[in-house]
N, C-alpha and C positions, 0 to 999 in steps of 0.2 A: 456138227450135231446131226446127228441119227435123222430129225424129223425134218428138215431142209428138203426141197424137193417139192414136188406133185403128187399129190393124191386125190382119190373118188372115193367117195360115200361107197359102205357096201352094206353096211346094215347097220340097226342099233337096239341097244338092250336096255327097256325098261326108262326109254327117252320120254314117251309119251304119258306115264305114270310122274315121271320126275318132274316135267314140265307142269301138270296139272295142281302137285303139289309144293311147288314154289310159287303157283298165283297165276299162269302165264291162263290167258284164255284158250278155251277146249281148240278152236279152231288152228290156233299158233300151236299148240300142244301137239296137235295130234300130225302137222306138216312140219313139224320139226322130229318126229319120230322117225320119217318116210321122203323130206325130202333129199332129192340128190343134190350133190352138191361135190363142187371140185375145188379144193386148194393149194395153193402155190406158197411154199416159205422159203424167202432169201436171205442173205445175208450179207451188208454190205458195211465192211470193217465192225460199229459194233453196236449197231442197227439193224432189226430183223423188220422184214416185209412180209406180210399175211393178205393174200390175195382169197378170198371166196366169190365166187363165179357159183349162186342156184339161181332156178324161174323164181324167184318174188324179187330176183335184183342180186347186183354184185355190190362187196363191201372190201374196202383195201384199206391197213394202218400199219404205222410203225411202230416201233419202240426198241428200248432198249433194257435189257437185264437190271432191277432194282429202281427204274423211276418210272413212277404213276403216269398214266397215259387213261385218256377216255375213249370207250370203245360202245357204239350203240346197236341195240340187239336188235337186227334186222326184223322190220315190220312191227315194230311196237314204237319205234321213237326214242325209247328211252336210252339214258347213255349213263353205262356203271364207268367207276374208276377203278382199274386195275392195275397189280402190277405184274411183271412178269420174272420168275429166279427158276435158277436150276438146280434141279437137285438131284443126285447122281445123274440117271440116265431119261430123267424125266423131265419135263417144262410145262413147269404149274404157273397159271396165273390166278391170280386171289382177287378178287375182289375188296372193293372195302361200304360199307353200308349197310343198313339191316336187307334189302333186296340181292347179296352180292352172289355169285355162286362161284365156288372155286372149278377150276378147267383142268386135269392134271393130264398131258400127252404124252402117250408113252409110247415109245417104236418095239414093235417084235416082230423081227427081219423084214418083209414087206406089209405090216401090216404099222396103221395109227391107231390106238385105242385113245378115245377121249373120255376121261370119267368125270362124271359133272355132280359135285357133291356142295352139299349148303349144311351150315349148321342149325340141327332139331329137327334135318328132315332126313327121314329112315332113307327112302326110296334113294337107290345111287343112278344114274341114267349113263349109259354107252352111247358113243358111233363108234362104229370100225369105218376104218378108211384103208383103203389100200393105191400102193406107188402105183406110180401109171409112169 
């Protein structure tokens, strides 16, 4: 799969807006617009690893395609259940609960676009990542 590999943060689009308006606090909101941040995804038989390496702390989990897994959103504590499927050339993980926000990654040639969308809220929120 395309998004396997390493990447760095290189910018984000209307993170800071998205984050505000899903609840998160201004301070989280606005260091998640701006922080850097490097991640690593492997894949071992049919099991993926997601390594993230920013300054507030590293965060690592597994899972695998169609069962629910809990994943806690760094610097708040809290822990959404997600799950993770494929769909053509993208790797959306969904959420499930009224707080959940869906993740959809999509690779175009060295670049990760991450779009972070929730249902009733307009605001879409990016990172671009690129391979390293």
């Amino acid at each position: 799969m395309a998004f396997l590999g390493s990447w760095r943060f290189d910018r984000s689009e209307n993170l800071t807006p998205f984050m505000l308006a899903v609840g998160a606090p201004p301070e989280v909101a606005k260091a998640a617009g701006t922080m850097i941040s490097f991640l690593e995804y492997t894949k071992d038989g049919d099991s993926y690893k997601v390594k993230m390496e920013t300054p507030r702390g590293d965060m690592e989990y597994t899972f695998r395609l169609g069962i629910p897994f809990d994943v806690e959103v760094m610097g708040s504590g809290k822990k959404f259940n997600v799950t993770a499927s494929v769909e053509g050339n993208k790797l959306v993980m969904t959420g499930t609960g009224p707080d959940s926000v869906t993740q959809t990654r999509e690779v175009d040639g060295d670049t990760m676009i991450i779009t972070l969308t929730k249902p009733g809220v307009e605001v879409v929120g990016k990172r671009f990542l690129v391979r390293v």
